[in-house]
C-alpha positions as a printed NumPy array, in Angstrom:
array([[-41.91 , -33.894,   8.277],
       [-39.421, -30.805,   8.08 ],
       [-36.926, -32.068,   4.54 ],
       [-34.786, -29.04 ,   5.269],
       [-34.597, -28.086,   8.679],
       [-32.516, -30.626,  10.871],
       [-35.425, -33.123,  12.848],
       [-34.821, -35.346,  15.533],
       [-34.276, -39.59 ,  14.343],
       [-37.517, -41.534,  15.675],
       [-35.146, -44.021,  16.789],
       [-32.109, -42.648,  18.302],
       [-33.465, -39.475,  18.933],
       [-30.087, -37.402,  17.321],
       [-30.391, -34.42 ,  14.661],
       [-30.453, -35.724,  11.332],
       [-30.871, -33.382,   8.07 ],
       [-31.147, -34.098,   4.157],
       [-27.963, -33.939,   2.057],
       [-26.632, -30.805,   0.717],
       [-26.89 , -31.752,  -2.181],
       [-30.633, -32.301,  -2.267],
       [-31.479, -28.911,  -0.417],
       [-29.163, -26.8  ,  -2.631],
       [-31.152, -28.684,  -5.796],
       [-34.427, -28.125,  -4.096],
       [-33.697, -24.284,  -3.538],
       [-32.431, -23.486,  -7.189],
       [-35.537, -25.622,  -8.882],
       [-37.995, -23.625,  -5.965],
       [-36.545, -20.563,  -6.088],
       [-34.055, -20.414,  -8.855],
       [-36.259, -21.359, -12.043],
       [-39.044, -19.313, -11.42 ],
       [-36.968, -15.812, -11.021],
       [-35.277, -17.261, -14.115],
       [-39.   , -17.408, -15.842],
       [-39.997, -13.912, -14.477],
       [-37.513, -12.171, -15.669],
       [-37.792, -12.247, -19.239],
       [-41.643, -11.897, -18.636],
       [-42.849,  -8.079, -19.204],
       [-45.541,  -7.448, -16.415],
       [-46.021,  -5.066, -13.471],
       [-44.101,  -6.035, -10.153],
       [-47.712,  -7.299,  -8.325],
       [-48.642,  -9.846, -11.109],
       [-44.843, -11.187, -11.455],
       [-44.559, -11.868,  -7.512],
       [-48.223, -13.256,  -7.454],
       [-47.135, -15.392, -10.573],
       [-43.587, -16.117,  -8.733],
       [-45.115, -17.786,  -5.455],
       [-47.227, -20.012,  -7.268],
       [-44.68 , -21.301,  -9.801],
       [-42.149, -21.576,  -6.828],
       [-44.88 , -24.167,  -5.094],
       [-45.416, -25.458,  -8.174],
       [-41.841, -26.392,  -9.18 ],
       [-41.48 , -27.457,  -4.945],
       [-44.199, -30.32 ,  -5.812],
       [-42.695, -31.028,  -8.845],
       [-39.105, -31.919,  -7.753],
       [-40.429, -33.436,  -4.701],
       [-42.503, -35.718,  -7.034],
       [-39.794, -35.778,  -9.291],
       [-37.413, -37.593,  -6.782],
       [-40.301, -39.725,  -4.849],
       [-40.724, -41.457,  -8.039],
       [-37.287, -41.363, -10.278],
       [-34.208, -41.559,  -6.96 ],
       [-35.905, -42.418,  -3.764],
       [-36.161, -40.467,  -0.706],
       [-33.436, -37.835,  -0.17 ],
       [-30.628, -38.861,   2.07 ],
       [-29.912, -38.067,   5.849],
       [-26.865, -36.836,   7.458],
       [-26.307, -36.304,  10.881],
       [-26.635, -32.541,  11.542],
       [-23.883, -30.847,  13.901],
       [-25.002, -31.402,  18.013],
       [-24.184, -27.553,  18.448],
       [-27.049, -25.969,  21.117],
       [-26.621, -22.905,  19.493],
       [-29.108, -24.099,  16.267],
       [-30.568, -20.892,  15.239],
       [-33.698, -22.592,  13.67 ],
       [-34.889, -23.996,  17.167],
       [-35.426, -22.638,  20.647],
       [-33.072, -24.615,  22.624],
       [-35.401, -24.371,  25.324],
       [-34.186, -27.784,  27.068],
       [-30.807, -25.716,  29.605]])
């Protein structure tokens, strides 16, 4: 299941997303706290980046896990019914 992307509801068949509020969270912990790591860390570019992508999967599990366990499954909003969704084809005109 796509937990950033809007997805279509099993049941009523409308685009739903998660909250802002969990994506922006799961960005800066995914993205955010490993540039913050790597940049006080004194290595050659190749080695940071390597280091970088597995710290940013690392701290993805972790907040996943983190809210699975601790707050519950992230909340859904309905997602705007525009046909002009750049993440999708639109292929159904």
């Amino acid at each position: 299941m796509h937990i950033v992307k809007p997805f279509a509801c099993p049941h009523c068949n409308r685009l739903v997303k998660t909250s802002g509020v969990f994506r922006g969270l799961l960005y800066g912990t995914c993205y955010g706290i490993p540039t913050l790591i790597l940049v006080f860390v004194a290595l050659p570019i190749v080695p940071r980046v390597a280091i970088w992508i597995v710290l940013s999967f690392l701290f993805a599990f972790l907040y996943i896990l983190f809210v699975d366990l601790f707050i519950g499954p992230p909340r859904l909003v309905l997602a705007s019914d525009r046909n002009d969704d750049f993440q999708r084809l639109n292929l159904t005109r």
